[in-house]
PDB file with one MODEL, atoms N, CA, C and O in Angstrom:
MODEL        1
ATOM      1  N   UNK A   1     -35.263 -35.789  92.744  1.00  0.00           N
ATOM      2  CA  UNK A   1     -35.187 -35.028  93.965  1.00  0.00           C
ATOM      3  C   UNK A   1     -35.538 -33.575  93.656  1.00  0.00           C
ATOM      4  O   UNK A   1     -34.866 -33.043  92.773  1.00  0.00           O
ATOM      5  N   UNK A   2     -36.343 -32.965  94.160  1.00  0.00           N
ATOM      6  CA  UNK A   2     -36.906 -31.717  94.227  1.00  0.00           C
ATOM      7  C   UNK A   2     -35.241 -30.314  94.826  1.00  0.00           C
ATOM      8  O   UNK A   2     -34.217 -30.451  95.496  1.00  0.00           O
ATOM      9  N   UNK A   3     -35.840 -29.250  94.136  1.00  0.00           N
ATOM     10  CA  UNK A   3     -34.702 -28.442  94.007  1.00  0.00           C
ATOM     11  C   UNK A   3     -34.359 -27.829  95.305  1.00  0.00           C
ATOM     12  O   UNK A   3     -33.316 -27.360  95.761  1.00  0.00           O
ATOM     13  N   UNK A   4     -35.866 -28.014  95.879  1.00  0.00           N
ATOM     14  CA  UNK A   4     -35.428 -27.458  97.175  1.00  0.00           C
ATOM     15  C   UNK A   4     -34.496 -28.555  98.468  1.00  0.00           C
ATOM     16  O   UNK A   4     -33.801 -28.213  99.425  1.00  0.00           O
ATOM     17  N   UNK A   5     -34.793 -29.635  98.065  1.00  0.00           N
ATOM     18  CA  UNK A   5     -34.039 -31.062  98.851  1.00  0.00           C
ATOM     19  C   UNK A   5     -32.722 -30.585  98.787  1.00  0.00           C
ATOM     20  O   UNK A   5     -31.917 -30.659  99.716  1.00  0.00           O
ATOM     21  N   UNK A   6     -32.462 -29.995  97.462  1.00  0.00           N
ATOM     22  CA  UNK A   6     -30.984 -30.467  97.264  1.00  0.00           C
ATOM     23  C   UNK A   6     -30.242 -29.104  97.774  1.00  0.00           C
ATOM     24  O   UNK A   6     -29.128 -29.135  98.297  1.00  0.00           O
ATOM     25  N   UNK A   7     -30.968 -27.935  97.568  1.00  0.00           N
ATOM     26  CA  UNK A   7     -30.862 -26.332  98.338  1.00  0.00           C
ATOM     27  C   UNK A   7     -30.670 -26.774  99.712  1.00  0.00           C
ATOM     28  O   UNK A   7     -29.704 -26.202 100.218  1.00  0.00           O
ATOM     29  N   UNK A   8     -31.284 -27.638 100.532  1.00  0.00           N
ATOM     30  CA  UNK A   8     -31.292 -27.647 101.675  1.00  0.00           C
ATOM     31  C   UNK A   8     -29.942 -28.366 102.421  1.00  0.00           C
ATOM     32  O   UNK A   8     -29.493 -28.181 103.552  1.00  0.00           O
ATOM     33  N   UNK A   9     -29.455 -29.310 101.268  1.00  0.00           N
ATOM     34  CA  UNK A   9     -28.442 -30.516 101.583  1.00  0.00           C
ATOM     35  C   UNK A   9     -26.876 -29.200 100.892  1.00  0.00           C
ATOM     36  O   UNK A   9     -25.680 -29.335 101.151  1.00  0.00           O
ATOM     37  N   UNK A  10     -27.249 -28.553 100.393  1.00  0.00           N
ATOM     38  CA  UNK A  10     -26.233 -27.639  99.742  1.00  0.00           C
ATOM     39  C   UNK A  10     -25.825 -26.653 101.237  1.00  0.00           C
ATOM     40  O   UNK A  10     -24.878 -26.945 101.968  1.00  0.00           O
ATOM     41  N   UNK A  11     -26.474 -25.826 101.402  1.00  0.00           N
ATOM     42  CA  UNK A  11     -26.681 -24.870 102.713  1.00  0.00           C
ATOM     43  C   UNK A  11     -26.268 -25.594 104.138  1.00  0.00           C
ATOM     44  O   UNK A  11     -25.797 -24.881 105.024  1.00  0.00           O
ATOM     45  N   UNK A  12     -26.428 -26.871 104.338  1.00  0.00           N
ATOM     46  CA  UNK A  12     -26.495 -27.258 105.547  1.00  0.00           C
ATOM     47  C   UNK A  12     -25.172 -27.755 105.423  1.00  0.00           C
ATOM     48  O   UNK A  12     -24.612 -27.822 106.517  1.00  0.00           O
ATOM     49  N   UNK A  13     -24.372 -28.188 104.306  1.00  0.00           N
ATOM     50  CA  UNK A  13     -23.382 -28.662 103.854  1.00  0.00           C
ATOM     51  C   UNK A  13     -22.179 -27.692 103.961  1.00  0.00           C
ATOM     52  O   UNK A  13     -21.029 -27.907 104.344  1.00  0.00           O
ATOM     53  N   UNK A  14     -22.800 -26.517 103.495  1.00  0.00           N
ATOM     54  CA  UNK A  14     -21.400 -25.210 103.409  1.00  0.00           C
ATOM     55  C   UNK A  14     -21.475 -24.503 104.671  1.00  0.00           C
ATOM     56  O   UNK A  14     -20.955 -23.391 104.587  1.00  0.00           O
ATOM     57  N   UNK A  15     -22.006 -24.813 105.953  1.00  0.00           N
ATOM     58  CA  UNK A  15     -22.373 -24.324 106.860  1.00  0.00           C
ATOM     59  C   UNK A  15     -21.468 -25.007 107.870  1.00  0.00           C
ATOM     60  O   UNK A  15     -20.789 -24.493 108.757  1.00  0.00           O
ATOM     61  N   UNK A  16     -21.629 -26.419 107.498  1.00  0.00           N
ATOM     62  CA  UNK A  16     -21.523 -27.394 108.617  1.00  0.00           C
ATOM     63  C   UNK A  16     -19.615 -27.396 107.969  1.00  0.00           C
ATOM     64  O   UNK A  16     -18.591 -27.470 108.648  1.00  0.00           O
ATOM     65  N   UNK A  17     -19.711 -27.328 107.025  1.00  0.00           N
ATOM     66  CA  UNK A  17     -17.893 -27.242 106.146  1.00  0.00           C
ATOM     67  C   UNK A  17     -17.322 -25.601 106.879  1.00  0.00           C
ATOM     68  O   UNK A  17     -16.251 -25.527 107.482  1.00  0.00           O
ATOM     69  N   UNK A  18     -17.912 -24.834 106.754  1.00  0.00           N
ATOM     70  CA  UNK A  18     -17.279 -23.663 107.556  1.00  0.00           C
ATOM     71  C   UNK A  18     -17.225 -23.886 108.754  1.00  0.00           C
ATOM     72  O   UNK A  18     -16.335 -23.308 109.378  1.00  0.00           O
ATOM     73  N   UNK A  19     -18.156 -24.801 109.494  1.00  0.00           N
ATOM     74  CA  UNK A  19     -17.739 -24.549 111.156  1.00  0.00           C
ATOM     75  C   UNK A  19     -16.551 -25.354 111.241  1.00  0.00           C
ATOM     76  O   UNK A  19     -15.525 -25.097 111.871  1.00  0.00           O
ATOM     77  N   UNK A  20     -16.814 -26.374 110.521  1.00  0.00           N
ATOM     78  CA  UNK A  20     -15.199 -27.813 110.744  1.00  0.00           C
ATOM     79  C   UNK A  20     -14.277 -27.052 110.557  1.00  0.00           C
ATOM     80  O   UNK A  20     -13.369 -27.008 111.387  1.00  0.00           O
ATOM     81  N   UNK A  21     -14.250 -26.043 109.131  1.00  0.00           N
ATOM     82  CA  UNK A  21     -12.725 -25.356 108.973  1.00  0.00           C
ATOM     83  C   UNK A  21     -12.499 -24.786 110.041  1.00  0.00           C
ATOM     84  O   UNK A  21     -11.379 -24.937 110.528  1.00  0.00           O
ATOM     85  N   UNK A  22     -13.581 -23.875 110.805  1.00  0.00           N
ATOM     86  CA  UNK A  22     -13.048 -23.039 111.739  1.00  0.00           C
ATOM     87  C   UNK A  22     -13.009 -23.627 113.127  1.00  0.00           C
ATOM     88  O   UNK A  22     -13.101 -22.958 114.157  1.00  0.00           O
ATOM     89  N   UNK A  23     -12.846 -25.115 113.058  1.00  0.00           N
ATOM     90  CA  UNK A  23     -12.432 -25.723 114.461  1.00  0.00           C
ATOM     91  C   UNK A  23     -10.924 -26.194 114.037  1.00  0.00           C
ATOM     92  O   UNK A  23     -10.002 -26.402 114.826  1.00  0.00           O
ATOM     93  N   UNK A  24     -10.889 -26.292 112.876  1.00  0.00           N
ATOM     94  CA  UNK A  24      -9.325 -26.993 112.859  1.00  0.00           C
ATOM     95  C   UNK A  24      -8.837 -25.890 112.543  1.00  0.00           C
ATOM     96  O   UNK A  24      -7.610 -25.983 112.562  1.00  0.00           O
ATOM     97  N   UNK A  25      -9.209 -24.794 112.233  1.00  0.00           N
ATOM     98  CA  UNK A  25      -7.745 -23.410 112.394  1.00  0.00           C
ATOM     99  C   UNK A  25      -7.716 -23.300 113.470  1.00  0.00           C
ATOM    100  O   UNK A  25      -6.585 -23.006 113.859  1.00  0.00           O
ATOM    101  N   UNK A  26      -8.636 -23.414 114.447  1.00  0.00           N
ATOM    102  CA  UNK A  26      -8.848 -22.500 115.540  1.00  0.00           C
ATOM    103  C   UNK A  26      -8.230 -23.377 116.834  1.00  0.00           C
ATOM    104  O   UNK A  26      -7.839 -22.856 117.879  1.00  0.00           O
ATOM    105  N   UNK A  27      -8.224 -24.924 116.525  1.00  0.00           N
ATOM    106  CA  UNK A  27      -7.714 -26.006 117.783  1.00  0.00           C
ATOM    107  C   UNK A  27      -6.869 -27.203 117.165  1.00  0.00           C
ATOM    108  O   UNK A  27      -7.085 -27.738 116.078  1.00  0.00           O
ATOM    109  N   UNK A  28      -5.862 -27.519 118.075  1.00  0.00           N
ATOM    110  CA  UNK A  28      -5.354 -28.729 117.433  1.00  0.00           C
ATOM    111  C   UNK A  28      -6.125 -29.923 117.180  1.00  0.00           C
ATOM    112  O   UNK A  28      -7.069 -30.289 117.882  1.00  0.00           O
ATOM    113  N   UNK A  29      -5.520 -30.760 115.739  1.00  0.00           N
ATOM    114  CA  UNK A  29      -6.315 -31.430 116.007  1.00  0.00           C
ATOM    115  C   UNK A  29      -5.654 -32.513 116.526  1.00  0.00           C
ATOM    116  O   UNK A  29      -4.489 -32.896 116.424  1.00  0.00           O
ATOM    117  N   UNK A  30      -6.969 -33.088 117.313  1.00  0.00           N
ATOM    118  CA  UNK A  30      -6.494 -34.673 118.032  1.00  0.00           C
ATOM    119  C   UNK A  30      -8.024 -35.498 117.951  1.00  0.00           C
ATOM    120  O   UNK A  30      -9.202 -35.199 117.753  1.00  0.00           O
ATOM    121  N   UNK A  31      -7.382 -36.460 118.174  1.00  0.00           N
ATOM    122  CA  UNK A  31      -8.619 -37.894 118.094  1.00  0.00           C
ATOM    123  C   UNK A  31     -10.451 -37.231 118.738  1.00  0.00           C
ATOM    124  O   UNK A  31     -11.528 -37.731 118.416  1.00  0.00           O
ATOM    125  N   UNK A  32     -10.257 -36.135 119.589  1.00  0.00           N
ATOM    126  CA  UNK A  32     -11.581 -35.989 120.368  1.00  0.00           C
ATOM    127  C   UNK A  32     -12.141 -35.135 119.262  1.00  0.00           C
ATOM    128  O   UNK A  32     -13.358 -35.237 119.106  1.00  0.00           O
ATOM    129  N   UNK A  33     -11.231 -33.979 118.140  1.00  0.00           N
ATOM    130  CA  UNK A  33     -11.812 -33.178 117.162  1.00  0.00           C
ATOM    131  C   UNK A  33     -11.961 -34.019 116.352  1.00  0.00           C
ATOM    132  O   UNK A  33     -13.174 -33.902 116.185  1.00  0.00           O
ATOM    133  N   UNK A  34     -11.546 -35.096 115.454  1.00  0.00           N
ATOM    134  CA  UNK A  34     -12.083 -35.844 114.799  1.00  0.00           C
ATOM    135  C   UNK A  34     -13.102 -36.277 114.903  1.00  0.00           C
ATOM    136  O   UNK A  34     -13.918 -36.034 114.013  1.00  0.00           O
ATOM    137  N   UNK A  35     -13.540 -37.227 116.209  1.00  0.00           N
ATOM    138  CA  UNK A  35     -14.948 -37.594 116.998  1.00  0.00           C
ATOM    139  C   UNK A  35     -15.629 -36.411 117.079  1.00  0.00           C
ATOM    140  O   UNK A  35     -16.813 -36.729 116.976  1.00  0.00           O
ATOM    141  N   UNK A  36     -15.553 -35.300 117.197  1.00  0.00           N
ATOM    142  CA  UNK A  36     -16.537 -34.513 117.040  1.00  0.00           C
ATOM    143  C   UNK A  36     -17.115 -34.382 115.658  1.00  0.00           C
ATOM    144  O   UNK A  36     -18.306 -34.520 115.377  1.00  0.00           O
ATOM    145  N   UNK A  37     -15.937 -34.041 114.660  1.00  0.00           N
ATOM    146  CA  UNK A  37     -16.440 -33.737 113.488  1.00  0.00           C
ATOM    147  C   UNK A  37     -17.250 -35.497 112.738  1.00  0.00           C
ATOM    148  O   UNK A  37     -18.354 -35.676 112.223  1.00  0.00           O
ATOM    149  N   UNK A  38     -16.577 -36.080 112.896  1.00  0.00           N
ATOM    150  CA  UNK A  38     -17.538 -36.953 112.271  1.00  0.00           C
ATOM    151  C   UNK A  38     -18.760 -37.475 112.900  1.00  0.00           C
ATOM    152  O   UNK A  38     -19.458 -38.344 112.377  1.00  0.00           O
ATOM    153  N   UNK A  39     -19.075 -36.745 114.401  1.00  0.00           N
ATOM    154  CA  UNK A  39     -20.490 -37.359 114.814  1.00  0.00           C
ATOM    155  C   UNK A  39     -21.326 -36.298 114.774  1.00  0.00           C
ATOM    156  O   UNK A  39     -22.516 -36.287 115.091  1.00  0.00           O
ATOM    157  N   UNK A  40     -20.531 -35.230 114.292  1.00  0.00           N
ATOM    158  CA  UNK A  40     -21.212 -33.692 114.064  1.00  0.00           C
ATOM    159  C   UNK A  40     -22.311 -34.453 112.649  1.00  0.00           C
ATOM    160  O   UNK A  40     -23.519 -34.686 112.607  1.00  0.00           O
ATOM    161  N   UNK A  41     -21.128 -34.668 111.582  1.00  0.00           N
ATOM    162  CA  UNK A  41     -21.892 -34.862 110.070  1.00  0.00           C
ATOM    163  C   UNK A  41     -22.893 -36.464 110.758  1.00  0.00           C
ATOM    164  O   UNK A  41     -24.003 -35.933 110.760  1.00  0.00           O
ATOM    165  N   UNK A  42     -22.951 -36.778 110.871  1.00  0.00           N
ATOM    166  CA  UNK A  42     -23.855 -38.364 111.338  1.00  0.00           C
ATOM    167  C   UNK A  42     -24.880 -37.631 111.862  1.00  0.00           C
ATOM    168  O   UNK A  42     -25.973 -38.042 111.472  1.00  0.00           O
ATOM    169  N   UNK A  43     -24.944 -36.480 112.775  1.00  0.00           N
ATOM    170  CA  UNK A  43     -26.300 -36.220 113.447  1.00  0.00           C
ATOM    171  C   UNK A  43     -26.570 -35.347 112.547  1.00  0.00           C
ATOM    172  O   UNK A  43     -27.789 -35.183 112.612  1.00  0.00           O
ATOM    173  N   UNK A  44     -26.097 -34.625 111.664  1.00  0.00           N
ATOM    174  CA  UNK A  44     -26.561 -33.071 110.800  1.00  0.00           C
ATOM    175  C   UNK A  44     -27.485 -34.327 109.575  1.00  0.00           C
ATOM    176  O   UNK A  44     -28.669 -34.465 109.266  1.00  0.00           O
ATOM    177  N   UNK A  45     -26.114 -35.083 109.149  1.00  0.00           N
ATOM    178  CA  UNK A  45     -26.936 -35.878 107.301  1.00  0.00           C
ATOM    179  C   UNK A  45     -26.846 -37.166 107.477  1.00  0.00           C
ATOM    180  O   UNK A  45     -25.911 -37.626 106.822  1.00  0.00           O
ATOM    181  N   UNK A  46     -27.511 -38.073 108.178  1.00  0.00           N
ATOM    182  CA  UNK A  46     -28.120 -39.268 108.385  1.00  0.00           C
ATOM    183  C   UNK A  46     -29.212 -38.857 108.171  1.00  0.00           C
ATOM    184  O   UNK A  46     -29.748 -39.216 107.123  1.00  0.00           O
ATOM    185  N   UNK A  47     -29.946 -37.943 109.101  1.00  0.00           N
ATOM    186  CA  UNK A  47     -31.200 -37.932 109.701  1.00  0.00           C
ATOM    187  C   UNK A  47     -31.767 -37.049 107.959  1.00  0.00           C
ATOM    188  O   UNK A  47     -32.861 -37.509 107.631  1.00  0.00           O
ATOM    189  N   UNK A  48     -31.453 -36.414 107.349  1.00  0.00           N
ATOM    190  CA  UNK A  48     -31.716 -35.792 106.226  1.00  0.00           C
ATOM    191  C   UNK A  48     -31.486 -36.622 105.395  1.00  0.00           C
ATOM    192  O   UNK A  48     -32.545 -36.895 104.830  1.00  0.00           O
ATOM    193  N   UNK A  49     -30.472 -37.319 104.908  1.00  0.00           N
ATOM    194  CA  UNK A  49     -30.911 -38.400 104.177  1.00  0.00           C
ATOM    195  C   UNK A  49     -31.828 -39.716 103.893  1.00  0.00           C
ATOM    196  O   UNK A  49     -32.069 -40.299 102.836  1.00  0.00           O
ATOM    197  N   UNK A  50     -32.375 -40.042 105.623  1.00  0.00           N
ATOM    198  CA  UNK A  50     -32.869 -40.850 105.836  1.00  0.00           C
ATOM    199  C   UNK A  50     -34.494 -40.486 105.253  1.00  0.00           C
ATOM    200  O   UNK A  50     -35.233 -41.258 104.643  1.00  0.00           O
ATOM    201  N   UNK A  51     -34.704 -39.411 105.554  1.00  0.00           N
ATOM    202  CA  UNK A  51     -36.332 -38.786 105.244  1.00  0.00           C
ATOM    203  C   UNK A  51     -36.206 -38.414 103.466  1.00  0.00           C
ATOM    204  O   UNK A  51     -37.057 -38.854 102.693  1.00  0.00           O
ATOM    205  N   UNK A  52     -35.207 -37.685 103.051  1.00  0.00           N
ATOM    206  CA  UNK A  52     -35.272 -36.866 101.639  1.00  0.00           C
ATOM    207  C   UNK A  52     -35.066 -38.099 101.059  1.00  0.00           C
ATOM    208  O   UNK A  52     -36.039 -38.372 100.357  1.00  0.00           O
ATOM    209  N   UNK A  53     -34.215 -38.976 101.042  1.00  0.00           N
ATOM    210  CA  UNK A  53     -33.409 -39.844  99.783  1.00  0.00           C
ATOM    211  C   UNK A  53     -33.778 -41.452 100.362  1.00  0.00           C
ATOM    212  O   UNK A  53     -33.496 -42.414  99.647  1.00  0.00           O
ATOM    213  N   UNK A  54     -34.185 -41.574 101.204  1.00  0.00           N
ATOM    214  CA  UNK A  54     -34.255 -43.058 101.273  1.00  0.00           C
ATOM    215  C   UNK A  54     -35.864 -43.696 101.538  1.00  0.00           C
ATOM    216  O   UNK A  54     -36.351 -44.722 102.014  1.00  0.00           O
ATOM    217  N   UNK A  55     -36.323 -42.481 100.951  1.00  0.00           N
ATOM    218  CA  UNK A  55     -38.193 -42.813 101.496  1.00  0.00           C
ATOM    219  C   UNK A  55     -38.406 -44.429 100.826  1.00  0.00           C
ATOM    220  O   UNK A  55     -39.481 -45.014 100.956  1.00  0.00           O
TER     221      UNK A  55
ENDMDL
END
């Protein structure tokens, strides 16, 4: 995997990890913040894994 693949999966990773932290300081959590956060990561790194790592 090329250095920049993995720069890109790094960045989009500590980005997408700071917004989650700052929904669960910021709101309780309940079943609808969960469903968010895990269909957040499914639409951010499916679609990036599917093209970079699974050609």
């Amino acid at each position: 995997m090329k250095t920049s693949v993995i720069l890109r999966f790094v960045i989009l990773g500590l980005l997408w990890l700071g917004l989650v932290g700052y929904i669960l300081t910021h709101t309780p959590f309940t079943p609808y913040i969960a469903f968010v956060i895990v269909a957040s990561a499914i639409i951010i790194f499916v679609p990036m894994y599917k093209k970079y790592i699974k050609k």
